[in-house]
N, C-alpha and C positions, 0 to 999 in steps of 0.2 A: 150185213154188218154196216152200221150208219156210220158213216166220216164226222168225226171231231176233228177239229180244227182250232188250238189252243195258241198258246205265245210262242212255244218251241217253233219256229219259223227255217229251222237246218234242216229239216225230214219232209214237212209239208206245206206247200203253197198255196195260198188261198185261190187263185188265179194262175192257170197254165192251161196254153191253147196252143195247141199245132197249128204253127203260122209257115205254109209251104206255098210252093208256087202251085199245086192244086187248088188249095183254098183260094189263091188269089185269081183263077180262071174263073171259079165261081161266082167269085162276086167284084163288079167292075169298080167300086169304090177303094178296092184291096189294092195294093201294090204288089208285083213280082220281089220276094225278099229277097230272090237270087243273085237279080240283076239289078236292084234301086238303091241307089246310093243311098246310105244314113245321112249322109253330112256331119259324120264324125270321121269320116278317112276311109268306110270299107262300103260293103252292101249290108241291108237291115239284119240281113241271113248272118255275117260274121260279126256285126256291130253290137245287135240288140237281141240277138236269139241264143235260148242257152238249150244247145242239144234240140234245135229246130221249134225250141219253143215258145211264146210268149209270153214270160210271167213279171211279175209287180216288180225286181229289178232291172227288169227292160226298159223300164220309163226311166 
């Protein structure tokens, strides 16, 4: 079954990526979101991750 992807934006996000401290072992350009501050007051993990993950209101 092919993913459509329309304007209703409450169900489906164009962009979501599991941004963990694994991913970040892999690749040295990555930050640990565990342990690396946001610079909004917490780590990327509590700041900019929703349910460990990276999507378009992250930014």
């Amino acid at each position: 079954m092919p993913i459509r992807i329309g304007t209703k934006l409450n169900t489906h996000r164009p962009v979501a990526i599991r941004y963990d401290s694994s991913l970040a072992t892999q690749d040295p350009k990555l930050y640990n979101p565990e342990t690396t501050l946001s610079g909004l007051g917490g780590t990327i993990s509590y700041d900019m991750l929703n349910g460990g993950v990276l999507e378009c209101s992250s930014c």
